[in-house]
C-alpha positions as a printed Julia matrix, in Angstrom:
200×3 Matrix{Float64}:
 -2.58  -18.75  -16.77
 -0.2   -18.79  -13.71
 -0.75  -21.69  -11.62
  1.48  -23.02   -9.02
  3.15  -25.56  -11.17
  5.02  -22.12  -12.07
  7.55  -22.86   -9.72
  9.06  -25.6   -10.91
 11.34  -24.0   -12.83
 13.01  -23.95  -10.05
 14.08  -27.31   -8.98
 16.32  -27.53  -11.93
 19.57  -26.73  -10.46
 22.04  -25.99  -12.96
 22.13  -23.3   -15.18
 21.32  -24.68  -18.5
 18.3   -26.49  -17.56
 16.76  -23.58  -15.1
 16.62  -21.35  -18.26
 15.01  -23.35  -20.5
 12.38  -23.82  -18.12
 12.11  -20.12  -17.1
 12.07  -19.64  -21.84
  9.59  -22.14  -22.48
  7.62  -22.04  -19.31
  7.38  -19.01  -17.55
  8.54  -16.36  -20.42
  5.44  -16.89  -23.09
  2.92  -16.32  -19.97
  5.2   -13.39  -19.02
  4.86  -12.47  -22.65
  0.57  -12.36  -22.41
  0.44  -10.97  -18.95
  3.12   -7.98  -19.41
  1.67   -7.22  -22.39
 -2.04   -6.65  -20.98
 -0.77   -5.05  -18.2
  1.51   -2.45  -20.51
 -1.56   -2.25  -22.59
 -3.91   -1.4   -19.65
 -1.68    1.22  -18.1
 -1.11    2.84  -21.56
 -5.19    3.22  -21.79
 -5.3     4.44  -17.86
 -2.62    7.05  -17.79
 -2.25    7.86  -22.16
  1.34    7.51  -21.47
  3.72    5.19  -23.21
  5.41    2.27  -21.18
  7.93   -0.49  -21.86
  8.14   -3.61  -21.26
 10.98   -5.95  -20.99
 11.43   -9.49  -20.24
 14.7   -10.88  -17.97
 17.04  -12.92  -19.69
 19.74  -13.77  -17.4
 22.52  -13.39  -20.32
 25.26  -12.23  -17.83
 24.88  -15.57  -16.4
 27.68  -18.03  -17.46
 27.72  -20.3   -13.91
 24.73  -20.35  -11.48
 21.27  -20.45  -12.47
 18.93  -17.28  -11.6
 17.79  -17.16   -8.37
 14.44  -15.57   -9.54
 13.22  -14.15  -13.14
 10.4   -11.28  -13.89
  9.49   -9.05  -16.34
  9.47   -5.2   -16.14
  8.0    -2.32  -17.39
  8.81    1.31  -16.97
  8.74    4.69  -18.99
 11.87    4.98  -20.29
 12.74    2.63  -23.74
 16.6     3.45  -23.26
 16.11    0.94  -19.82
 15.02    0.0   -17.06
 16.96   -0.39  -14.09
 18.07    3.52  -13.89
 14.59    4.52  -13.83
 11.73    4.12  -11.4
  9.96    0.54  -12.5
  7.4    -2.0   -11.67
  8.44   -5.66  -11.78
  6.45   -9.01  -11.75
  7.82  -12.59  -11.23
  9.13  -15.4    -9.13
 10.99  -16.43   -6.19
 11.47  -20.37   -5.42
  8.78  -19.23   -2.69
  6.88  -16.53   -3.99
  5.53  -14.63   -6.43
  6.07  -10.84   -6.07
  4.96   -7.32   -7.6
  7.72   -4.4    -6.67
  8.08   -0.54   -7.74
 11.77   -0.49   -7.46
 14.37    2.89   -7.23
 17.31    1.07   -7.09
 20.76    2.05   -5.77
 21.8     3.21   -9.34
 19.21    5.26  -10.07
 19.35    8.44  -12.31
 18.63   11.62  -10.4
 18.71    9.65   -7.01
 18.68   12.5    -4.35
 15.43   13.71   -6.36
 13.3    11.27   -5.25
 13.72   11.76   -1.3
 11.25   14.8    -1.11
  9.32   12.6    -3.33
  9.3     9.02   -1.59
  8.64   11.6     1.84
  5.53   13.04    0.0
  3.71    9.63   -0.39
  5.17    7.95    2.7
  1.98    7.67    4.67
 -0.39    6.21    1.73
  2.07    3.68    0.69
  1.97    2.71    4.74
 -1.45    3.24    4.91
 -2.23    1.15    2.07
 -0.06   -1.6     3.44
  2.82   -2.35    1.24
  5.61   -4.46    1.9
  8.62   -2.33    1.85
 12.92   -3.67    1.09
 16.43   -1.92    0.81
 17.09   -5.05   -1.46
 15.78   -6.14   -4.3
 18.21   -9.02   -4.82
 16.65  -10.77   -1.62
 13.16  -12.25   -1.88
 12.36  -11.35    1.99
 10.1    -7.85    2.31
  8.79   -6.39    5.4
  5.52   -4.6     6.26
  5.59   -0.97    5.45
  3.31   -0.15    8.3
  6.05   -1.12   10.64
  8.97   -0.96    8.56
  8.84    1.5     5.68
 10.64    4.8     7.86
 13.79    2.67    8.45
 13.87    1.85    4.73
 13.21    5.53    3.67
 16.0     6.17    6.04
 18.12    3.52    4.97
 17.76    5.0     1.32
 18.15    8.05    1.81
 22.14    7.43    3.49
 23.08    4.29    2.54
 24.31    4.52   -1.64
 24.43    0.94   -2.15
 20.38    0.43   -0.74
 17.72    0.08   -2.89
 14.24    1.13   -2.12
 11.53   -1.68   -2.97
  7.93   -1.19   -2.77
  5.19   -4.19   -3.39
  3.61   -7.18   -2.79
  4.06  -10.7    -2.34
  1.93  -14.01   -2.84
  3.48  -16.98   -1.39
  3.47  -20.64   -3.64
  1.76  -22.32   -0.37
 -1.38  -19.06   -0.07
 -5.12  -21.29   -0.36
 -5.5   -18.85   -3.89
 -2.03  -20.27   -5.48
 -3.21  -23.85   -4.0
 -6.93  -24.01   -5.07
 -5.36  -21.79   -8.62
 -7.49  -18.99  -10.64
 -5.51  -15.7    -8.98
 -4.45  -13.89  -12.44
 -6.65  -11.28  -11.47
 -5.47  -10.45   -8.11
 -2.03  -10.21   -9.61
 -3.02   -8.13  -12.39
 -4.87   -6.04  -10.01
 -2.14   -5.7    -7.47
  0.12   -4.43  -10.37
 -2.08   -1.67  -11.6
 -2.29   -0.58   -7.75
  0.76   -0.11   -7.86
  1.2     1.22  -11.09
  0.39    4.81   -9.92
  3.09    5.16   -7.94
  5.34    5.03  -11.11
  3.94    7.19  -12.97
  3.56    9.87   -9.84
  7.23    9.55   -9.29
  8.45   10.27  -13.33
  5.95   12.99  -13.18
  6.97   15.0    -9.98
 10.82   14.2   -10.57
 10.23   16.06  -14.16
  8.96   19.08  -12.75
């Protein structure tokens, strides 16, 4: 399904044309893959998940930098809740569990992110404050200064994932759906950990 002609969609430079390349392109495979994956976590976990699709309708000027899919627990939305995203950089394609700066309940999820600090390093994550920037760092090295940074800085975000660059052999030589879909359900636990201990 993906293959690295994926990326394409982002030579088109202007706003117009980048979007009807990321709608007829990238969104029906988006479509197939979130779809198995939301069905696949619903079977693991007998919870009920969401899915939603990026459509860059706030954008009137400059086309989007990346695009993705997302699916979380909550059908009210996404980006106030804990969340797992899939999709593309120019560069990359990446898999993130995201608390981002606005999220409900924030100071809630300190004890929590602290309580699972050591297997998300040990496990070997790359870790972000931003989830507007493409760039993630290892969480082995990195992943205290971004609990830190979270934790005191209201306008950080705290990203969680992996990455899988256009120019990897896999991406090159094609047939990688699985590792992506894999990597995804990896993470997947970590959402549902974090809605279940910040309910209690």
């Amino acid at each position: 399904m993906f293959d690295k002609n994926d990326f394409k969609v982002f030579d088109d430079m202007t706003l117009k044309g980048r979007l009807d390349l990321i709608k007829t392109n990238l969104d029906p495979k988006f479509e197939i893959f979130g779809s198995n994956l939301q069905k696949r976590l619903e079977e693991e976990y007998q919870q009920e998940f969401f899915m939603k699709i990026a459509k860059h309708q706030r954008r009137t000027k400059n086309p989007p930098p990346d695009t993705w899919l997302a699916i979380n627990q909550d059908k009210k939305g996404y980006k106030k809740t804990p969340h797992l995203e899939f999709g593309l950089w120019p560069d990359r394609y990446f898999i993130t569990f995201s608390l981002l700066a606005d999220i409900r309940q924030r100071p809630n999820y300190y004890p929590i992110l602290r309580k699972h600090q050591s297997q998300i390093t040990q496990e070997n994550w790359q870790v972000s404050n931003n989830h507007t920037a493409s760039e993630m760092f290892n969480a082995t090295i990195d992943f205290e200064k971004v609990i830190a940074r979270y934790e005191k800085v209201k306008s950080s975000d705290l990203v969680i994932g992996f990455e899988l660059k256009k120019d990897a052999e896999i991406v090159q030589k094609g047939n990688y759906d699985r590792l992506l879909q894999d990597k995804f359900l990896q993470l997947s636990k970590y959402l549902v950990w974090f809605n279940q201990e910040v309910a209690k």
